[in-house]
One Martini backbone bead per residue (centre of mass of N, CA, C, O) as a GRO file, in nm:
protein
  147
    1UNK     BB    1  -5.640  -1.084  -2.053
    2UNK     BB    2  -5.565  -1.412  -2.017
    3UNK     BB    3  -5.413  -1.637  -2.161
    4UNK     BB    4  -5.420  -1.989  -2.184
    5UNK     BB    5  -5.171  -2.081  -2.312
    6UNK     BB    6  -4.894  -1.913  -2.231
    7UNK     BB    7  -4.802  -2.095  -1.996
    8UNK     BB    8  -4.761  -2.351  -2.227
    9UNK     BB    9  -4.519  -2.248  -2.443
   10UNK     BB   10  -4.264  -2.305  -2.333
   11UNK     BB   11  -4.315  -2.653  -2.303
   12UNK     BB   12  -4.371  -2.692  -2.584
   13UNK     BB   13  -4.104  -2.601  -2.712
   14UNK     BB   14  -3.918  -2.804  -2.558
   15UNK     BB   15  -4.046  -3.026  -2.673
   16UNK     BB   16  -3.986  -3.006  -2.981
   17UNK     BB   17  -3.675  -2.982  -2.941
   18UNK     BB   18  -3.632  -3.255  -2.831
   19UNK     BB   19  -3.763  -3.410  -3.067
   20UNK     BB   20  -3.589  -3.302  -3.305
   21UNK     BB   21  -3.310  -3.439  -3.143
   22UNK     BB   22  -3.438  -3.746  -3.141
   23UNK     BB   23  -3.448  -3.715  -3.501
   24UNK     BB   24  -3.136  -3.646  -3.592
   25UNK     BB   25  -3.072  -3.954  -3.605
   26UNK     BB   26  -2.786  -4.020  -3.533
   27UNK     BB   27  -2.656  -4.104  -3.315
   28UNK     BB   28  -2.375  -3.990  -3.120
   29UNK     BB   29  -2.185  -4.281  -3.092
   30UNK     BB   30  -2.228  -4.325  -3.439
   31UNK     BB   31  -2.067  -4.093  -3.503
   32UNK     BB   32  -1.819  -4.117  -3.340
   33UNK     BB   33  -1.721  -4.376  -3.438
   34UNK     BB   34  -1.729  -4.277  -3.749
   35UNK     BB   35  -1.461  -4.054  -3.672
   36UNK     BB   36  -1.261  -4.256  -3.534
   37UNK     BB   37  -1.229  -4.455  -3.782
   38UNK     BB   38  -1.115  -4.205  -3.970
   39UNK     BB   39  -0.905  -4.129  -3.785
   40UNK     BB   40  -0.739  -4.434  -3.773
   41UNK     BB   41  -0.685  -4.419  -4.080
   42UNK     BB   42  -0.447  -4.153  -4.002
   43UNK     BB   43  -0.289  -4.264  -3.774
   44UNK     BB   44  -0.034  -4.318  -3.658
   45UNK     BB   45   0.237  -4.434  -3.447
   46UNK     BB   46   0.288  -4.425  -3.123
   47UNK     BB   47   0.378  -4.228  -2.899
   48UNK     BB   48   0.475  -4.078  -2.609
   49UNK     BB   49   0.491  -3.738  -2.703
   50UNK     BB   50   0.386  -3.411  -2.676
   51UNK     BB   51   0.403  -3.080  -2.765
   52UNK     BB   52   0.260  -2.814  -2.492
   53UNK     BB   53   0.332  -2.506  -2.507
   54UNK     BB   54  -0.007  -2.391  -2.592
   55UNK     BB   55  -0.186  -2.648  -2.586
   56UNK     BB   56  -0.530  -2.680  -2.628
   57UNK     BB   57  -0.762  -2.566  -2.848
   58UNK     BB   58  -0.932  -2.845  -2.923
   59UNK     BB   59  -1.187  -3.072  -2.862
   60UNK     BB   60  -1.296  -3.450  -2.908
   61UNK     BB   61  -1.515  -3.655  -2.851
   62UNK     BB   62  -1.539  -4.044  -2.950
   63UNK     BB   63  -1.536  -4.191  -2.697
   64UNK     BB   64  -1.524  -4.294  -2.363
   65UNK     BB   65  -1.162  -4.338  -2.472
   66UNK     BB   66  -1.163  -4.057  -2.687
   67UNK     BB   67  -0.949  -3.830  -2.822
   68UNK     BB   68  -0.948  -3.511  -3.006
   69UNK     BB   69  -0.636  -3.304  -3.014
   70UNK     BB   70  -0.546  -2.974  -3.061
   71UNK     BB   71  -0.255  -2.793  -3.097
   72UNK     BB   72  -0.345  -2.682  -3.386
   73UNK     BB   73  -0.467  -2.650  -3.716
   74UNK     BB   74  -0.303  -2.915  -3.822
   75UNK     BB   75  -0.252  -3.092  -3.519
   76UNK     BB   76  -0.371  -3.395  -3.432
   77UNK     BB   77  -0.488  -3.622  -3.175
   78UNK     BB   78  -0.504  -3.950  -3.037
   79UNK     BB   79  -0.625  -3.976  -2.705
   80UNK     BB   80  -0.610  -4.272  -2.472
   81UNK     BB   81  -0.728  -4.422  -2.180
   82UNK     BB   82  -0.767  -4.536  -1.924
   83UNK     BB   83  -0.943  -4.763  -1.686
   84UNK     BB   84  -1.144  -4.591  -1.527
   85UNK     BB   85  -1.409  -4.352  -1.640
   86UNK     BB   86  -1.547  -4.081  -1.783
   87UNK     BB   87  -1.754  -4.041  -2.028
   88UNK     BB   88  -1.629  -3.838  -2.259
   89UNK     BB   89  -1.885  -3.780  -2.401
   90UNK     BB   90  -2.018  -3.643  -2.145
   91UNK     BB   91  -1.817  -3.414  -2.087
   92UNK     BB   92  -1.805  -3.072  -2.007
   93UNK     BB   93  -1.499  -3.113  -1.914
   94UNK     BB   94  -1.156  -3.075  -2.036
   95UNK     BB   95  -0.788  -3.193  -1.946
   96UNK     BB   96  -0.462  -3.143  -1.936
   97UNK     BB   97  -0.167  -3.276  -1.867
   98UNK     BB   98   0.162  -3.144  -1.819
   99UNK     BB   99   0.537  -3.210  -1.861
  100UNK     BB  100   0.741  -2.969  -1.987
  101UNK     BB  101   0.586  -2.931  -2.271
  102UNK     BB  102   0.441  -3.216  -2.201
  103UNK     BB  103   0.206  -3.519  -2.315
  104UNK     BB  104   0.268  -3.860  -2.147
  105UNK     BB  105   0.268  -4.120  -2.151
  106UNK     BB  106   0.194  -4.256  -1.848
  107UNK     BB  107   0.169  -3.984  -1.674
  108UNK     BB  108  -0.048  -3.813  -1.780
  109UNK     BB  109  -0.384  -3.646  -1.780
  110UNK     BB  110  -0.725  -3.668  -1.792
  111UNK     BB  111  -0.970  -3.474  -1.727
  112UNK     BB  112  -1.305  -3.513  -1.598
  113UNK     BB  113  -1.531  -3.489  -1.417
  114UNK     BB  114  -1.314  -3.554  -1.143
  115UNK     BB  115  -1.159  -3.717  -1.312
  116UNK     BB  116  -0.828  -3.926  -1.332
  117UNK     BB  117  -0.675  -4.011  -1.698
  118UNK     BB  118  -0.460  -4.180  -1.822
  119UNK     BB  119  -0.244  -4.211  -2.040
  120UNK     BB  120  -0.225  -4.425  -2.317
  121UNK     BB  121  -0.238  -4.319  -2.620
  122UNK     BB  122  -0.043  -4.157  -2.873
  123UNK     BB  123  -0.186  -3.996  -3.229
  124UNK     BB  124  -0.114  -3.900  -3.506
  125UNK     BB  125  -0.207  -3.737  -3.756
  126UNK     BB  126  -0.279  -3.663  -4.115
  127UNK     BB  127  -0.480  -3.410  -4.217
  128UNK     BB  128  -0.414  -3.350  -4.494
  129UNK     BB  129  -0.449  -3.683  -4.585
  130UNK     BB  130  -0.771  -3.632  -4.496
  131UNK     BB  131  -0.846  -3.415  -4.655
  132UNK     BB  132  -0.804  -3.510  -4.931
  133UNK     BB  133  -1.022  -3.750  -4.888
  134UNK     BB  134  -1.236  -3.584  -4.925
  135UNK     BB  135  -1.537  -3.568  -5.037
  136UNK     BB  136  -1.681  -3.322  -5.232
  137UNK     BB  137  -1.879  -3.117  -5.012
  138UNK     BB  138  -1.737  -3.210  -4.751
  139UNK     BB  139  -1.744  -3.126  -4.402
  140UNK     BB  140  -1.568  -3.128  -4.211
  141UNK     BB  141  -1.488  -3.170  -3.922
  142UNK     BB  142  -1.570  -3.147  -3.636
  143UNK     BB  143  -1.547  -2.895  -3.323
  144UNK     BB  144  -1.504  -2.839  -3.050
  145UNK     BB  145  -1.405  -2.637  -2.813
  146UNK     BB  146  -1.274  -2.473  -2.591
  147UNK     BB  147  -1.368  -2.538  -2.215
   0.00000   0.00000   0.00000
């Protein structure tokens, strides 16, 4: 004999998740917004272009023109693009194009979902000296892995 509910358990579920996951505190944006502006505060100032001899390891989309982009594991970047572009908060995909092992403003692009959007500006962080501000038993900042 079947169960009467057993074929609506998967969308129970499903919807379950979504509900969890839409109470899940603060939106998505004002999360990303507050580790930009934490980044911003670590930044140094912009760069013509950086080293890209390896890639990059992994990315975090901070606003819908702002990547934090890390060349190794000690080392990120916020790279800003021009605008218009695809909201980089919600790309599936990112890509970075370089010129000889190198990243260079206003040459090179970030592609995202299709778009393919020059690079406006590159900014060094010093996460040394953001690791050290962060208050004890705060953990480190997220980060997407590469894509």
């Amino acid at each position: 004999m079947r169960h009467p509910f057993r074929p609506r358990l998967p969308a129970a579920l499903l919807a379950a998740v979504l509900l969890c996951a839409a109470c899940s505190g603060i939106p998505l944006r004002e999360r990303r917004a507050a580790e930009l502006s934490r980044y911003r505060a670590y930044a140094g100032p912009p760069v013509r272009s950086l080293v890209w001899s390896t890639g990059y390891k992994r990315w975090t989309a901070l606003s819908a023109d702002t990547l934090l982009v890390w060349t190794n594991i000690e080392q990120p970047y916020l790279v800003r693009v021009f605008q218009p572009c695809a909201d980089l908060l919600f790309a599936r995909r990112i890509g970075v194009s370089s010129t000889l092992d190198a990243v260079q403003v206003q040459r090179d692009f970030v592609t995202a979902d299709g778009w393919r959007c020059m690079i406006r500006t590159i900014r060094p962080i010093d996460y040394a000296r953001l690791q050290r501000a962060q208050p004890a038993g705060r953990a480190p900042p997220a980060h997407r892995p590469q894509r």
